[in-house]
N, C-alpha and C positions, 0 to 999 in steps of 0.2 A: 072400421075399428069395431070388434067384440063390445058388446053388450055385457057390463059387469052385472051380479047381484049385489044389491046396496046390502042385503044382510049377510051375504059371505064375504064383504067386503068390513062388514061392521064386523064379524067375526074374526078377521085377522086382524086388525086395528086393536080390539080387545085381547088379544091373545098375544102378539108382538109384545104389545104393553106390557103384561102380567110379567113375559121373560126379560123385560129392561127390568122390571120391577124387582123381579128374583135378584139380578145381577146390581142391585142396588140404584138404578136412577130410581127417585121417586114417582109417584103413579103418573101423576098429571102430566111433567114434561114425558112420560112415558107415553102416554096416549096421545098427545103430540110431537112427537115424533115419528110414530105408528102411522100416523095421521097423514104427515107429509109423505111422509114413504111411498103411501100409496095413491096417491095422487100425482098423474103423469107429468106433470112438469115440474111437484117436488114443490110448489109454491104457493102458499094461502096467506089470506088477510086473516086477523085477530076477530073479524066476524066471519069467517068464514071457517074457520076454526071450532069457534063455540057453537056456531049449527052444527057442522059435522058432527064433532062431539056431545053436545045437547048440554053445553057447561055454561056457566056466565060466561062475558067477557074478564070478568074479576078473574076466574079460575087463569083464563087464557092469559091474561098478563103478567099473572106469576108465573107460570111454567113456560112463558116464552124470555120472559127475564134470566128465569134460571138457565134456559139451554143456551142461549146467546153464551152468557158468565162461561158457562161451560167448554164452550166452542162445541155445541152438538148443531147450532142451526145459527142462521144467518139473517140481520136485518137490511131489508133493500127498501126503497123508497123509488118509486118510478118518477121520473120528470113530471113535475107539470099535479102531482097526487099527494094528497095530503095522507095517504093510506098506507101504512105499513106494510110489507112484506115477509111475510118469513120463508128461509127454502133451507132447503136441506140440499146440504154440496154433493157433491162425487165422493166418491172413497179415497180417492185421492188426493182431494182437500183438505178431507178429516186428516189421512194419514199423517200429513204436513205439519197440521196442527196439534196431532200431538207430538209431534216430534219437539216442537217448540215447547210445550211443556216440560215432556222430558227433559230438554237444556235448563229448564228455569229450577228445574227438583232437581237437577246433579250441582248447578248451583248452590241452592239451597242446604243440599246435604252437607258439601264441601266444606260450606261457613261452619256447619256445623262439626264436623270432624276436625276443621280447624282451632273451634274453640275448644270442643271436649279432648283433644288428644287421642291418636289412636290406639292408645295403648291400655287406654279405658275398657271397660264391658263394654259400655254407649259406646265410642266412640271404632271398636272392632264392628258393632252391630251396625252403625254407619257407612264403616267403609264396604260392608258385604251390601247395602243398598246402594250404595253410589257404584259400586263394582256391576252392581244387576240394571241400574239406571242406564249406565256406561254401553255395555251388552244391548239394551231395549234402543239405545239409539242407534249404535252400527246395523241392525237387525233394520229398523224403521228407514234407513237410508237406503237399505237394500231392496225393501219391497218395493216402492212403485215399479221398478223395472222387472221385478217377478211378477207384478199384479197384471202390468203388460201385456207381458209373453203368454201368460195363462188368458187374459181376457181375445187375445188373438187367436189363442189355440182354440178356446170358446167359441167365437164367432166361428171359425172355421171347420166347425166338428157339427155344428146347427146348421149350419146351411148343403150338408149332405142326406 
């Protein structure tokens, strides 16, 4: 296995982050996230986190609370350890998981256009986000099996 540099390795960590940050996660689960990313198995303890990042553990257990909340990242616990886990899934897990959201906000919307009426301003502006909600989930059901085909066609285009 390749020899990383710990500070182009800090440098993408910080740089990943700043673009979560742009696209609105806040900094810290930003920088963990970054964090996990780049680490091969995707998996760190809450001390092992704040060395990497050189943060409290205080920092670390807000911003692992948050992404959990989120579904950006996952708590594991090993057999037998009293030490928490955080890891970052596949893309394929996240994919899943929002999709799950999506259902709970077309839900949501729904109630909502039920009670305001469609025939309302609110209630047309409603039905054009339950309609784009509606759209984001057929779309969401359809990717893993394009993510597939393309992660296949990947592997198969690298190893020539």
């Amino acid at each position: 296995m390749a020899e990383r540099d710990p500070e182009a390795v800090g440098r993408f960590i910080e740089h990943f982050a700043s673009v979560l940050v742009e696209a609105g996660v806040p900094r810290m689960p930003a920088r963990v996230f970054a964090a996990l990313q780049s680490t091969d198995s995707g998996r760190l303890t809450a001390a092992e986190l704040a060395e990497m990042l050189r943060v409290s553990p205080a920092a670390i257990s807000g911003a692992v609370r948050y992404m959990v909340q989120v579904d950006m990242i996952r708590r594991e616990r090993e057999p037998g350890s009293r030490r928490d886990q955080y890891v970052v899934d596949s893309d394929f897990e996240m994919i899943l998981r929002r999709d799950k959201i999506l259902l709970r906000w077309q839900a949501s919307v729904q109630e909502g256009l039920d009670a305001l009426g469609s025939e309302t301003p609110a209630g047309t502006r409603l039905a054009e986000s339950l309609a784009f909600f509606e759209f984001l989930h057929r779309e969401f059901s359809e990717l893993p099996a394009k993510w597939q085909k393309i992660k296949a066609e990947l592997g198969t285009s690298r190893r020539h």
